[in-house]
C-alpha positions in Angstrom: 0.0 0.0 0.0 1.3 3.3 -1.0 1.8 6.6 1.4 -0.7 8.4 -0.4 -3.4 5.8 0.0 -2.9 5.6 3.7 -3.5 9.5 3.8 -7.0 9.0 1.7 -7.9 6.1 3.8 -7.0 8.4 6.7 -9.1 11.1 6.2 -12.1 9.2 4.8 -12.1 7.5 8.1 -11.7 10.7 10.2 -14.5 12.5 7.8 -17.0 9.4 8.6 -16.7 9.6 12.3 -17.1 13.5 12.3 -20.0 12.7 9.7 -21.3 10.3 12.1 -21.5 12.9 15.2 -23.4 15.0 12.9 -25.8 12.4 11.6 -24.0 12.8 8.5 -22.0 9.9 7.8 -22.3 10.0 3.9 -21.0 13.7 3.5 -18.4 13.1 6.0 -17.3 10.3 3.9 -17.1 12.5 0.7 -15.4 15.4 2.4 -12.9 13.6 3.8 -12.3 11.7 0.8 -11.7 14.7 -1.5 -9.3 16.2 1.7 -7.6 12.9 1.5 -7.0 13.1 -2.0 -5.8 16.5 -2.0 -3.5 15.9 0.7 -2.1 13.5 -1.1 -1.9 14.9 -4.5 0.0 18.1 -2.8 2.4 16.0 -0.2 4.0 14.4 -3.4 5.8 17.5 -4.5 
């Protein structure tokens, strides 16, 4: 598994549970997805 995938997995895990406080979990999901993913597309430069 590559570092970058780790951070996506990351932050779609940490965007669920905030999601889930917030009776959210779907959105949470989705943000933290697309935070993970731009994390990782800006930590490889």
């Amino acid at each position: 598994m590559k570092r970058e995938d780790v951070v996506i997995y990351g932050c779609v895990i940490i965007g669920a549970g905030v999601g889930l406080m917030m009776d959210q979990a779907l959105i949470g999901v989705l943000i933290g997805l697309g935070t993970g993913y731009l994390l990782s597309l800006f930590s490889n430069k």
